[in-house]
C-alpha positions, -999 to 999 in steps of 0.1 A, spaced: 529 344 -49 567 347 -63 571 373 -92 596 387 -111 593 419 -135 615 423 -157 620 440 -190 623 417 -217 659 410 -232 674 396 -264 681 357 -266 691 367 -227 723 345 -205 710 322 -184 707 341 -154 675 358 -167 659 322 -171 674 313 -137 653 342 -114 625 331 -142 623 295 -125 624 309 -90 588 325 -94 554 315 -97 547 342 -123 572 365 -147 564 399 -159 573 412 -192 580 448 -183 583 464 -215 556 492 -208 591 514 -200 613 533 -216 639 521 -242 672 521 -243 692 515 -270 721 489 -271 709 473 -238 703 435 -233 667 448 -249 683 444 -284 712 430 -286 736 400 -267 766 383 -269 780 349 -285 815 335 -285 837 334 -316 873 326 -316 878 364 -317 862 364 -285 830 373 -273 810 392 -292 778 412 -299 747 405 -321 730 441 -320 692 440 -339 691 473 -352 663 496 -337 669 530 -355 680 562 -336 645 574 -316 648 572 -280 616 579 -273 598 551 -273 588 526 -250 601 491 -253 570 472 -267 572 502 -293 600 495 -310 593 487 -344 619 459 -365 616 478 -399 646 459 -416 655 421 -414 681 418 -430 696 416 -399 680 380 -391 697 363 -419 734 377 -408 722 370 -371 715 330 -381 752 333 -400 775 340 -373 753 315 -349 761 292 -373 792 296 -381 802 297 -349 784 270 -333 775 244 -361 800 220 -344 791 222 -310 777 189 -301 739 199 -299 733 228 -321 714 201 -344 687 201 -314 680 234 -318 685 246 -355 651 244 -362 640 264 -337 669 294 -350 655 284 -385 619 297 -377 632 327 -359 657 338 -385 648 326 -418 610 321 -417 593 347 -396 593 385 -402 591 404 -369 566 434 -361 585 447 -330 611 442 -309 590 427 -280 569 402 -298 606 391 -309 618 389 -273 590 373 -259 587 347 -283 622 332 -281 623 339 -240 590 317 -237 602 291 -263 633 285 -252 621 282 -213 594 266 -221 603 240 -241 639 236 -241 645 238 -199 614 229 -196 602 265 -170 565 260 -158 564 295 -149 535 316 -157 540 345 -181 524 377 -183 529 409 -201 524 448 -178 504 458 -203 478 434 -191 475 457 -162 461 490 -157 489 509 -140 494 542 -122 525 563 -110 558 565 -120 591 541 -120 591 530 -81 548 535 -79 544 520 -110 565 490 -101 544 488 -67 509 493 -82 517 464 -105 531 442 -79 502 448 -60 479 441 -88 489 406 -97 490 395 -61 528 389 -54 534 387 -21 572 379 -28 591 400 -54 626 390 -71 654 414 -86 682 415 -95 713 424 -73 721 454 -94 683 465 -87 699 477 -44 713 507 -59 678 523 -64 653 500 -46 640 513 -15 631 481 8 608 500 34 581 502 1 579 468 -2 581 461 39 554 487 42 533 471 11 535 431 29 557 421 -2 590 402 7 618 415 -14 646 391 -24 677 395 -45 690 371 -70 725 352 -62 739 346 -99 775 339 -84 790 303 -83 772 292 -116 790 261 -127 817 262 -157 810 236 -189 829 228 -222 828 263 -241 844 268 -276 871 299 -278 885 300 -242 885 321 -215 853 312 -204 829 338 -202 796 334 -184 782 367 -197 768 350 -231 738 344 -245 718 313 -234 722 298 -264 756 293 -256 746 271 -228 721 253 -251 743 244 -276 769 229 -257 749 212 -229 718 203 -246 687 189 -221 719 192 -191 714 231 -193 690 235 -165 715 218 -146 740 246 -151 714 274 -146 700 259 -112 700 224 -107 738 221 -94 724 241 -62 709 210 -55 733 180 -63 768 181 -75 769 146 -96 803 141 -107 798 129 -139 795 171 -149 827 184 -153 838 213 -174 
């Protein structure tokens, strides 16, 4: 079985929901520590004064776990929903999605940080590129050691046989562990990811997913993995 553990990100780029589609089963790994202004709470949209940040404020303790972060003001939703907006109500499908970023920003009141995260991660890959995947959270899973052990024990436990990471992930990782434990480690490729028709150029491939969503509507899975497949020529940037 495929799996890949990773921590759970703000409305992530599409490279998090492109390892996602390459497993059987994906692992919210927010049983970790947390560190603030990281992709856990906060990402980037384009505006014409280029790309920029939308940062969900998390207060200034550090020492918490991820899926302890607590959202104690949202205030922050309504001004989050404003700058999408206004700086993608004219892209040809934001329509499609508004009342999806409706329900998130306007109607619901969020508890923490990861109930957040997961919920728009599973929506949007679930419903709007259409990601079979199985989720599940590590706290599911009764784990011992620390960082590298840890990782291993809960490997082990939901029966991967083949784990997926990141490329950043070769600076630490030590591949004899998972040669020794039978688990086949591969690294992501995110390079060579197809260009579309983004507002504000340069082009910057480093946004959020909605991004992606906005301006390619049901072609974004396409952009995220399908062109490894076919390269139809009615897709042009």
């Amino acid at each position: 079985m495929k799996v890949a553990v990773i921590q759970s990100n703000y409305i992530p780029w599409k490279g998090y929901f492109d390892i996602m589609h390459d497993v059987d089963t994906f692992i919210f790994y927010d049983h970790v520590q947390f560190t603030k202004n990281d992709w856990r709470n906060r990402n980037k949209v384009k505006t014409a004064q280029g790309s920029v940040w939308l940062t969900i404020p998390t207060g200034t303790n550090l020492n918490r776990l991820i899926c302890e972060v607590r959202l104690e003001e949202p205030r922050w939703q309504s001004k989050h929903y404003k700058t999408i907006c206004q700086n993608y109500g004219k892209a040809p499908y934001f329509p499609k999605y508004q009342a999806f970023l409706e329900h998130v920003y306007l109607e619901r009141k969020w508890e923490t940080l990861s109930e957040l995260n997961h919920y728009m991660i599973m929506t949007i890959a679930r419903n709007f590129l259409g990601i079979t995947t199985k989720f599940r959270d590590s706290r599911e899973f009764p784990l011992e050691g620390a960082r590298h052990d840890r990782l291993m024990d809960l490997l082990k436990k939901a029966g991967a046989d083949c784990y997926y990471s990141g490329p950043s992930a070769k600076a630490y990782i030590e591949p004899s562990v998972f040669h020794d434990a039978s688990i086949k480690l591969v690294y992501k490729d995110y390079s060579n990811y197809p260009e579309y028709r983004q507002p504000f150029p340069p082009f910057d491939h480093y946004v959020s997913v909605l991004d992606l969503l906005f301006n390619t509507g049901p072609d974004a899975p396409w952009y995220i993995w399908g062109w490894r497949e076919e390269i139809p020529e009615s897709r042009s940037p």
